[in-house]
C-alpha positions as CSV (number, residue, x, y, z in Angstrom):
1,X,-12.5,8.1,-6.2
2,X,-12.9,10.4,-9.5
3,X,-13.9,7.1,-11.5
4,X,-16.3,6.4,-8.6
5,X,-17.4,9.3,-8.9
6,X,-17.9,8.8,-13.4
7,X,-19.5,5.7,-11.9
8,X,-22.2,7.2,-9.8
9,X,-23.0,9.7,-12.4
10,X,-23.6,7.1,-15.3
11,X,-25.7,5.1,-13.0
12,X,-27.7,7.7,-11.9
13,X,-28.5,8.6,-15.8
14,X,-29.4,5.3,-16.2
15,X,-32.1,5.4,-13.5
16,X,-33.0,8.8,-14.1
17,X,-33.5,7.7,-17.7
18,X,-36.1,4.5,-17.0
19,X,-37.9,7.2,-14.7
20,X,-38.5,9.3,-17.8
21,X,-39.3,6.7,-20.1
22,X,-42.1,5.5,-17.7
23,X,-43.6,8.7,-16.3
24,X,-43.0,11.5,-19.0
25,X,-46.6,10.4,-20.2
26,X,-48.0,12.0,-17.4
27,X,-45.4,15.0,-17.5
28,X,-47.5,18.8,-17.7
29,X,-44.9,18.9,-20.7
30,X,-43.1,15.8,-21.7
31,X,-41.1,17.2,-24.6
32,X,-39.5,19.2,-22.3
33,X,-38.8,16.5,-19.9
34,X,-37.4,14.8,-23.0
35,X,-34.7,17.8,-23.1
36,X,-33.7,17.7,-19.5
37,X,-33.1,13.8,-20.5
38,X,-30.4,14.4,-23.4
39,X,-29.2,17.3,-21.1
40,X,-28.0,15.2,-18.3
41,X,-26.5,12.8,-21.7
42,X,-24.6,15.3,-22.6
43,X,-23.1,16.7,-19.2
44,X,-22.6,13.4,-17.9
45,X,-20.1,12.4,-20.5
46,X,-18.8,16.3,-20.6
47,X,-18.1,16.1,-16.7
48,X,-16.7,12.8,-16.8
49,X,-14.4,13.9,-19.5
50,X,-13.2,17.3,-17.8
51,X,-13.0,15.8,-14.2
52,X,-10.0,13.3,-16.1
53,X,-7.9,16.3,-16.7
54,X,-5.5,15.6,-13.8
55,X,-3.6,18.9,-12.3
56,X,-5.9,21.3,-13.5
57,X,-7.9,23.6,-12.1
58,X,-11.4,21.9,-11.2
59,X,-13.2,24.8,-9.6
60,X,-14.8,26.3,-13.5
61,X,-15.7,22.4,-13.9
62,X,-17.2,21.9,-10.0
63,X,-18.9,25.3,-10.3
64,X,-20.4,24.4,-13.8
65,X,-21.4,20.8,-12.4
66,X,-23.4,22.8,-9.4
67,X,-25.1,25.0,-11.9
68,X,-26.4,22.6,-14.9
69,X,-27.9,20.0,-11.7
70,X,-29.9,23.2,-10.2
71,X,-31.1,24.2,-13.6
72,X,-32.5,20.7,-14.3
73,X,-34.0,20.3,-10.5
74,X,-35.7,23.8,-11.0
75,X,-36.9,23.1,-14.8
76,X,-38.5,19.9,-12.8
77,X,-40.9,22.1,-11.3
78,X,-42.1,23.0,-14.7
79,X,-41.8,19.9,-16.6
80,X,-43.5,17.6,-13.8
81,X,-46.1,19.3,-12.6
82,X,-47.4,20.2,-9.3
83,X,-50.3,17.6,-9.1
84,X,-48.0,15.1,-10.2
85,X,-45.7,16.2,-7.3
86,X,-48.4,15.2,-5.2
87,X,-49.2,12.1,-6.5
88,X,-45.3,11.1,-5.5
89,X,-43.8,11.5,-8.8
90,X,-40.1,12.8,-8.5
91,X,-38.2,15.1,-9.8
92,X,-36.7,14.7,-13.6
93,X,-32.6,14.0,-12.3
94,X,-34.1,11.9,-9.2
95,X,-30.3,10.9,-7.8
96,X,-28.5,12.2,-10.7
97,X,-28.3,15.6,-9.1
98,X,-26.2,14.0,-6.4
99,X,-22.6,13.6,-8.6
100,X,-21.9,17.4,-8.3
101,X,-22.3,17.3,-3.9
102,X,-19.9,14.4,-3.9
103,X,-17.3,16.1,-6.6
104,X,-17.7,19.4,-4.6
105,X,-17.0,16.8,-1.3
106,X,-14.1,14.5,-3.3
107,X,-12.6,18.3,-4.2
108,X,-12.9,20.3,-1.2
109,X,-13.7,17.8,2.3
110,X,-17.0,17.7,4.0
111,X,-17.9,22.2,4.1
112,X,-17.9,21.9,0.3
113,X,-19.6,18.8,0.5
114,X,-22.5,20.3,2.9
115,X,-23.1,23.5,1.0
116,X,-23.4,22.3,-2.0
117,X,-25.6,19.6,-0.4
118,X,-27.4,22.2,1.2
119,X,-27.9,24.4,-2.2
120,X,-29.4,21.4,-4.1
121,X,-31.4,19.9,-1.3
122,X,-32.6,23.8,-0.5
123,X,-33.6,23.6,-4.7
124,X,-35.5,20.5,-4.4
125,X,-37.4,21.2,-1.5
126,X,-38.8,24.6,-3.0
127,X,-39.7,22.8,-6.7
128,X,-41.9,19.9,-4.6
129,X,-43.9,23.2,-3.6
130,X,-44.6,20.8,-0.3
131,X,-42.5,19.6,2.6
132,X,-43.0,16.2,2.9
133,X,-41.3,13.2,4.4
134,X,-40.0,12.5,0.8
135,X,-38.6,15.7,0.7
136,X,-36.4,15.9,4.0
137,X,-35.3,12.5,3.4
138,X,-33.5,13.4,0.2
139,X,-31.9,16.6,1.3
140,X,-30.8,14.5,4.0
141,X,-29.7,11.6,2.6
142,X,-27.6,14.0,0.1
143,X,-26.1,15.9,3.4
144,X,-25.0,12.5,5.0
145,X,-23.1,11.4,1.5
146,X,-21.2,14.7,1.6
147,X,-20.3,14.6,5.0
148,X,-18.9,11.2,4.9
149,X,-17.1,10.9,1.6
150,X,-15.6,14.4,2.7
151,X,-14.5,12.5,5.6
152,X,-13.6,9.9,3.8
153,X,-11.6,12.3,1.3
154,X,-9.6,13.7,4.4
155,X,-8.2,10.3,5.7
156,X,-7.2,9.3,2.5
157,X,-5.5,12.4,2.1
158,X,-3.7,12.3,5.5
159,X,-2.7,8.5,4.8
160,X,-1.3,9.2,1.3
161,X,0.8,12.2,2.8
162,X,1.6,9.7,6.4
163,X,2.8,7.1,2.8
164,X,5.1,9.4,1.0
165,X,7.0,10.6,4.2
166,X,7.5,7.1,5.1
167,X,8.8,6.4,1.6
168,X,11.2,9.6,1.9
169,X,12.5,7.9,5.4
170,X,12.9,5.0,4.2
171,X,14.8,6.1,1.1
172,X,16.9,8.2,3.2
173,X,17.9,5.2,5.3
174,X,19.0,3.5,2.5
175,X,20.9,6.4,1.4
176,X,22.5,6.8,4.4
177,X,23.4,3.2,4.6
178,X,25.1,3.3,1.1
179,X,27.1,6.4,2.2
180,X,28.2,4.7,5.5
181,X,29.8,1.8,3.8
182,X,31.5,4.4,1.2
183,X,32.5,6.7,4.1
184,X,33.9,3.2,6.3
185,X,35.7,1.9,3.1
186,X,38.0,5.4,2.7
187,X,37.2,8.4,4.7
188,X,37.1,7.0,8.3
189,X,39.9,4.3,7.7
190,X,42.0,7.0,6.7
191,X,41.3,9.1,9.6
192,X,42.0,6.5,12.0
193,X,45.6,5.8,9.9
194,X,46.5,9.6,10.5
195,X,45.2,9.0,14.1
196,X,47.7,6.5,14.9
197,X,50.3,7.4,12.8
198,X,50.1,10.8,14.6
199,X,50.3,9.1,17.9
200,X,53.3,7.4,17.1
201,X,55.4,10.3,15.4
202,X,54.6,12.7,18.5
203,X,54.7,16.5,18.2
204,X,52.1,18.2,16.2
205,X,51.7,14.5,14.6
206,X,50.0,13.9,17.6
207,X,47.7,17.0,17.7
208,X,46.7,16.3,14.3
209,X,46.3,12.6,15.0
210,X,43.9,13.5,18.1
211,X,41.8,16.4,16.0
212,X,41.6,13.1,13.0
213,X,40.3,10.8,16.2
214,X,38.2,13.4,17.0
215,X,36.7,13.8,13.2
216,X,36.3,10.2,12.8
217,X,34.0,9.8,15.9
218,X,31.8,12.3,14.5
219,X,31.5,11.2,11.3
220,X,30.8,7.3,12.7
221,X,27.9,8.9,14.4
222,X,27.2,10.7,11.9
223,X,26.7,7.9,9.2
224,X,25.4,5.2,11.7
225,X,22.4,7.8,12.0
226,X,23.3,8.8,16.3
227,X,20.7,11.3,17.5
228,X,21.5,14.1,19.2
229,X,21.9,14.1,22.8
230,X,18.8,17.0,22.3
231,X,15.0,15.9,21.5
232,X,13.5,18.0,18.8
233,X,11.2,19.4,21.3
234,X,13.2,19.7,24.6
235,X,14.4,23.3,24.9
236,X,18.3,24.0,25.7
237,X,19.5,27.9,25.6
238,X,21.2,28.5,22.6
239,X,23.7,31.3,24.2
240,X,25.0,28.8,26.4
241,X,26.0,26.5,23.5
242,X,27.3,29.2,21.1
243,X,29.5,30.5,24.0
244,X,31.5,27.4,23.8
245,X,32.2,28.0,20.2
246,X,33.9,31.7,21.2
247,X,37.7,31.7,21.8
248,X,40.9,33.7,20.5
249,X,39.7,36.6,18.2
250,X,36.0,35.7,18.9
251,X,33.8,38.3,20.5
252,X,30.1,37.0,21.6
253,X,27.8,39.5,22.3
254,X,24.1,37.8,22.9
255,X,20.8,39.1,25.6
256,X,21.6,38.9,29.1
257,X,19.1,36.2,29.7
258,X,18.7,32.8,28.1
259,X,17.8,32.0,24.6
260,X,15.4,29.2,24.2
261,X,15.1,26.8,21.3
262,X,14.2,23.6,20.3
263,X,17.3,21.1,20.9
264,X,16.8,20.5,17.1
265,X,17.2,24.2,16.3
266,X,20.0,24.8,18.5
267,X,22.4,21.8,17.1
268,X,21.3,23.3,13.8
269,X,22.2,27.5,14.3
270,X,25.0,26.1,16.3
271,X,26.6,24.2,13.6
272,X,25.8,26.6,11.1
273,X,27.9,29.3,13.8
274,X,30.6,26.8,13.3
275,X,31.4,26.4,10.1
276,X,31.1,30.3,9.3
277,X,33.4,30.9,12.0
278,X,36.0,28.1,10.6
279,X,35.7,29.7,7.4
280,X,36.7,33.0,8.8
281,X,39.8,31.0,10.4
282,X,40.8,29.4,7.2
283,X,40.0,33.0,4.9
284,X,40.3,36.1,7.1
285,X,43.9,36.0,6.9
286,X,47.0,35.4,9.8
287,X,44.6,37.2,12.8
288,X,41.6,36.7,12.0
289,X,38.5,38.7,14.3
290,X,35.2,37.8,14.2
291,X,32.5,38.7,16.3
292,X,29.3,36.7,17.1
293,X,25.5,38.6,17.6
294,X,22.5,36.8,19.1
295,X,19.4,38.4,19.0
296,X,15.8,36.9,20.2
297,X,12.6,38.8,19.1
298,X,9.3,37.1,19.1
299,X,9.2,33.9,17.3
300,X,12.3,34.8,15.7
301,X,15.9,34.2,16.9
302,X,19.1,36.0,14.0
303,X,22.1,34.5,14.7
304,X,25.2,37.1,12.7
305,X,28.4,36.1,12.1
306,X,30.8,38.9,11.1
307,X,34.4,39.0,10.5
308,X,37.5,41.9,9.1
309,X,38.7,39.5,6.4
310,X,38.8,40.1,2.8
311,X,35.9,39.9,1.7
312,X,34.0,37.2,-0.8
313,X,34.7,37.8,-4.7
314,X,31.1,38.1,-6.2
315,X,30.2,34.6,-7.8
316,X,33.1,33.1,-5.5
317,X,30.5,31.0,-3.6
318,X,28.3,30.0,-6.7
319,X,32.1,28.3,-8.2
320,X,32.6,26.6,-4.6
321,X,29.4,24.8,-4.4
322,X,29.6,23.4,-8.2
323,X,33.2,22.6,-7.4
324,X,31.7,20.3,-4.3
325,X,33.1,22.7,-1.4
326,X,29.5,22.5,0.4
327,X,30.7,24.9,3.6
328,X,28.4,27.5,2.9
329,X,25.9,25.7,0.4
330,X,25.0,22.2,3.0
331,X,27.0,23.5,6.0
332,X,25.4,26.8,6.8
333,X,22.4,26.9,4.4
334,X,21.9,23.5,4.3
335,X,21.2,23.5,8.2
336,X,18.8,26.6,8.2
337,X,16.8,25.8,5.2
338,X,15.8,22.6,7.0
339,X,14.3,24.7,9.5
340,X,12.3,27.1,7.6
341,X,14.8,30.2,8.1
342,X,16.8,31.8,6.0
343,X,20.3,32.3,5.2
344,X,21.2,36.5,3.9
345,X,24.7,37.0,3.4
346,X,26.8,40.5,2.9
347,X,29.8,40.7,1.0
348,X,32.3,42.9,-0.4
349,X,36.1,43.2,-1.2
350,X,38.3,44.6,1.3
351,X,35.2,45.0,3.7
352,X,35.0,41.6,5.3
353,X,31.8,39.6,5.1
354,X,28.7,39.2,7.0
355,X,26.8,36.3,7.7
356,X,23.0,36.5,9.2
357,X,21.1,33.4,9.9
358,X,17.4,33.9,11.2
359,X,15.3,31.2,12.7
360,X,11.5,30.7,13.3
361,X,11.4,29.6,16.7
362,X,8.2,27.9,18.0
């Protein structure tokens, strides 16, 4: 739409140009029209130029474009002459002053479009030194091109943003489809070998062959991309579903009253809740306590997660996640990140460890 844009501008010079060849004869000063002429030259190639830069900043360049086109519509005043003005001769850009109301339009949608639009139309108006039918029809005609390529500028916009998340789903399927024939080829026919060689042996075979049975139906949901038994927008309360994670050495302490959250944001704190509390099983020592805090503010629900253990070693959780242990990193940050919240955790030897997860909840 930029190159368009170049192209509209060069054309416009073009026409401008034959205009000023044919009528600066009759100019009150034609040398000076002459100027304006090799003016607009040298701005339309300058502009065109600058407007290339991709990823810069355009506003010195739109600002700049803005003030050259109202200098040359107010020198027409000038130049032209107001007898001429009556005899229906034009102003010395003519169109030409329309490429900065659709770069103002292309850069910032249809307001941007209309004011700049407005400020130039506004310009010509008072150089004609009369209101004629002329006159309104340009200011309007300029109005209507910035209000529809700004229109114009935000569907394209909206369909190239509606393009790149269907690209991301897309490759995410295929992502997930590649790990789901890894994960099928090893992980899950091992777990269902465990499962029924736990069965058979008995004992606590058979507990760890049903907790393997259990792991391996998660993880076939998991990779064959099952949706929760939540919609994203469908509220559950989230006390009722972290109370099923409490147990031996697990005290919950949460308001007295439901907790409402997305479905979506309650699998997610949920699972987060889980893994922090089986890492405080697995590194909190033999008895591990641990107690669970819910707390619902406006907008805002903090989830904390404290234990008595040991403590994390400082730089202990940077080595785990370049080591591929992804409890803490994917798990529990991981989860909340996805959600726009935030992850703070407190640390220190001998002191145990405190984990606080807090969620934007809308």
């Amino acid at each position: 739409m930029w190159r368009a844009l170049a192209v509209f501008r060069f054309t416009a010079l073009v026409y401008a140009g034959a205009l000023v060849v044919w009528r600066a004869p009759d100019y009150e000063h034609p040398l000076a029209g002459w100027l304006v002429l090799a003016g607009m030259v040298v701005w339309t190639f300058t502009a065109a130029g600058l407007y290339r830069r991709r990823g810069s900043n355009r506003w010195p360049v739109l600002v700049a474009d803005l003030l050259v086109a109202m200098v040359f519509v107010l020198a027409s005043r000038w130049i032209v002459g107001g007898a001429q003005f009556k005899e229906g001769f034009s102003i010395v850009p003519v169109t030409w002053h329309g490429a900065p109301v659709l770069a103002w339009a292309l850069y910032g949608g249809r307001r941007l479009g209309l004011l700049a639009a407005a400020i130039l139309g506004a310009c010509d108006i008072y150089v004609r030194q009369e209101v004629g039918v002329s006159t309104i029809t340009g200011a309007v005609l300029m109005i209507l091109a910035a209000a529809s390529v700004g229109y114009v500028v935000g569907l394209t916009t909206e369909a190239e943003h509606k393009l790149q998340e269907a690209a991301r789903l897309e490759a995410a399927s295929r992502e997930r489809a590649r790990l789901a024939r890894d994960i099928h080829d090893s992980v899950l026919q091992v777990l269902a070998m465990v499962q029924r060689r736990g069965a058979e042996l008995g004992g606590e075979a058979a507990d760890l062959g049903r907790l393997a049975g259990e792991q391996e139906v998660a993880l076939r949901a998991l990779v064959s991309g099952a949706t929760s038994t939540h919609t994203g927008t469908a509220e559950v309360n989230l006390v009722a579903k972290l109370e099923a994670l409490s147990g031996p050495g697990v005290t919950f302490a949460a308001p007295a009253g439901p907790v409402p959250v997305p479905g979506n944001t309650a699998d997610a704190v949920t699972g987060a809740v889980a893994a922090a509390l089986d890492n405080v099983r697995r590194h909190a020592g033999d008895e591990p306590r641990a107690w669970v805090l819910v707390e619902s503010e406006p907008g805002t629900v903090t989830v904390t997660v404290r234990d008595d253990g040991p403590g994390i070693p400082a730089g202990r959780l940077d080595t785990a996640a370049s080591e591929g242990r992804l409890g803490v990193s994917q798990s529990i940050r991981g989860r909340i990140s996805e959600l726009g919240g935030e992850v703070v955790i407190f640390s220190a030897p001998g002191q145990g460890t405190e984990v606080e997860l807090r969620v934007p909840v809308t």
